[in-house]
C-alpha positions in Angstrom: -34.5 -35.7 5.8 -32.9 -33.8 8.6 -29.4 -35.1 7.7 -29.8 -34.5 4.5 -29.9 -30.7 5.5 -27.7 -30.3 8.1 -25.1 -31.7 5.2 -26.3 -29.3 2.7 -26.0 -26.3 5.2 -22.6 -28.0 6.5 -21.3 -27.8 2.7 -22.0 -24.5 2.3 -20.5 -23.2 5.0 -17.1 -24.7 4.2 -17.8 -23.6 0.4 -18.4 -20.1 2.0 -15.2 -20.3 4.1 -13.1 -21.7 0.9 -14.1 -19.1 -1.6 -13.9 -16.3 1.4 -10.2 -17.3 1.9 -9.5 -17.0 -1.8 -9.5 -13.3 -1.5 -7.5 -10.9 -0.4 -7.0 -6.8 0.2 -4.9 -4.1 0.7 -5.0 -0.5 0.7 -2.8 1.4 -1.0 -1.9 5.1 0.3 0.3 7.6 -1.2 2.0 10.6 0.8 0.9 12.7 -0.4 -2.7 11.5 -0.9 -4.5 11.6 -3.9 -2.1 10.3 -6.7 -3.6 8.6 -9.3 -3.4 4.4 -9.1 -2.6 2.5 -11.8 -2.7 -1.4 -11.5 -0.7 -3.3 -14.5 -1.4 -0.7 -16.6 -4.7 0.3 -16.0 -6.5 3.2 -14.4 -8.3 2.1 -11.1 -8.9 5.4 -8.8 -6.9 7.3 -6.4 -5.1 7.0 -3.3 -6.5 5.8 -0.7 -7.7 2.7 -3.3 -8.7 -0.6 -2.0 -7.5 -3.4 -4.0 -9.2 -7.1 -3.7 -8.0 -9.8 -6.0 -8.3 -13.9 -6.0 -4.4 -14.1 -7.7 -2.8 -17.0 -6.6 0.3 -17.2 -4.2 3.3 -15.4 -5.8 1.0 -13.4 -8.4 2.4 -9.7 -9.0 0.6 -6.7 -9.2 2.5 -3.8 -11.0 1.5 -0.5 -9.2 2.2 3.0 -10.9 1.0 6.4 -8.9 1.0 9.5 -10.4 0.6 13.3 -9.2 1.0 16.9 -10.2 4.2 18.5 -9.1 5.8 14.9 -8.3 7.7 12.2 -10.0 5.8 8.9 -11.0 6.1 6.4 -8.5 6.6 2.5 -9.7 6.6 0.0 -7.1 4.2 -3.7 -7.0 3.6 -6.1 -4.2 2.8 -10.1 -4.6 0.8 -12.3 -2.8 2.5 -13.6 -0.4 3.2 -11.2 2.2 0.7 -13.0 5.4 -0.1 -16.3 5.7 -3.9 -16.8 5.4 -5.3 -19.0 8.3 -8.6 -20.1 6.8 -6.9 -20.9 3.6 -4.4 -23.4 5.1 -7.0 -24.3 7.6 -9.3 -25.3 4.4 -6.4 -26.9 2.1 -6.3 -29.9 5.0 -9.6 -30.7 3.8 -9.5 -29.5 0.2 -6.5 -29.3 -1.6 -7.1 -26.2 -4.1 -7.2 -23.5 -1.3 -3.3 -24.3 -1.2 -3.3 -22.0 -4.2 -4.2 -18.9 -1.5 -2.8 -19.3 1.5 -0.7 -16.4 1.2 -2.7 -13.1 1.5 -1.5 -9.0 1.0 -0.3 -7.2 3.4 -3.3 -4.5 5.0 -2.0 -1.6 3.8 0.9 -0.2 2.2 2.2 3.5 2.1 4.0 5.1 -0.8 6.1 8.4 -0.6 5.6 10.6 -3.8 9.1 12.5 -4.8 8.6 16.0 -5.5 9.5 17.3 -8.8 13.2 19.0 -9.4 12.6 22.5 -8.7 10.1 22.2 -6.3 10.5 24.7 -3.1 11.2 23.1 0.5 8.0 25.0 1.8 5.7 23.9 -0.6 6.6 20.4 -0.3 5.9 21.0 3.4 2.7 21.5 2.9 2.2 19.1 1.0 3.1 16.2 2.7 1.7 18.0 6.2 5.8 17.3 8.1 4.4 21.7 10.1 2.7 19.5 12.1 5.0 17.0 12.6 7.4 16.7 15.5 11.0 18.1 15.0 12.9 14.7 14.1 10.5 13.8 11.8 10.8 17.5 9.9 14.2 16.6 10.1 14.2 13.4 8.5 12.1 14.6 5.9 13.8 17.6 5.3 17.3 15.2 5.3 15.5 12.9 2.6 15.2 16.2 0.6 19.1 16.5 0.7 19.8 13.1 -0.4 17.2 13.2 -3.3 18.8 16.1 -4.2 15.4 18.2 -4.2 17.7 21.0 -2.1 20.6 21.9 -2.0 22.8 21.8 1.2 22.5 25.4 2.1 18.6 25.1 1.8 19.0 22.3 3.6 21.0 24.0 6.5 18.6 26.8 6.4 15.4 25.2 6.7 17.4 22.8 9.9 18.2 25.9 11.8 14.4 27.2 11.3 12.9 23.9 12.5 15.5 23.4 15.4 15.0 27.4 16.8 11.3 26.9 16.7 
């Protein structure tokens, strides 16, 4: 009788640890936060969203993230981004966790575009770069330039500001 549940309780761990590795998460961020997260299509929450899925290795997840005063952002990740230990460590033994033994990535972080016309200090605030250190101001600020969200003398304006401060 005692066999008989130590092999119950001995299944049901490795069932546990299969179906545990057949899941997998990521968060999905947005700078700035609090765009709305669309996942192939349909309406799921806003940034930060966790996302958990079972898809299989190679299975793509269509992301669109919207804003006011910003440009839709489309983007997707697939499964197969980290390999997942307990999945491979379980497909030895059973061959169907193979289907999962690549996982997400933890998190992800997407930079939102300010709409055309939208002024250099209000995208500041937005996206928090006053509190930033200079080179990152500045690399924002040059990102603004090549999007062509300012113009070169805004651009050469806002450069002297930051570097006199």
């Amino acid at each position: 009788m005692k066999k008989n549940k130590v092999g119950v309780i001995s299944f049901i761990l490795a069932g546990s640890l299969l179906l545990a590795s057949c899941s997998s998460s990521t968060v999905i961020n947005s700078s700035p936060a609090g765009a709305r997260v669309f996942l192939n299509g349909e309406a799921v929450g806003t940034t930060p969203y966790k996302h958990t899925d079972t898809k299989i290795v190679g299975s793509y997840t269509s992301v669109k993230l919207e804003k006011e005063g910003y440009e839709p952002l489309n983007v997707g990740f697939s499964r197969s981004e980290q390999a997942d230990v307990g999945a491979i460590i379980g497909g030895i033994f059973v061959l169907v966790p193979f289907l999962w033994t690549m996982k997400y990535k933890p998190e992800r972080t997407y930079e939102m575009v300010p709409l055309s016309g939208t002024k250099v200090e209000e995208v500041k605030k937005d996206s928090g770069t006053l509190s930033q250190s200079k080179s990152e101001e500045l690399r924002n600020l040059k990102k603004l330039l090549d999007d062509k969200i300012i113009t070169a003398e805004e651009f050469e304006k806002e450069k002297k500001k930051i570097l006199d401060k």
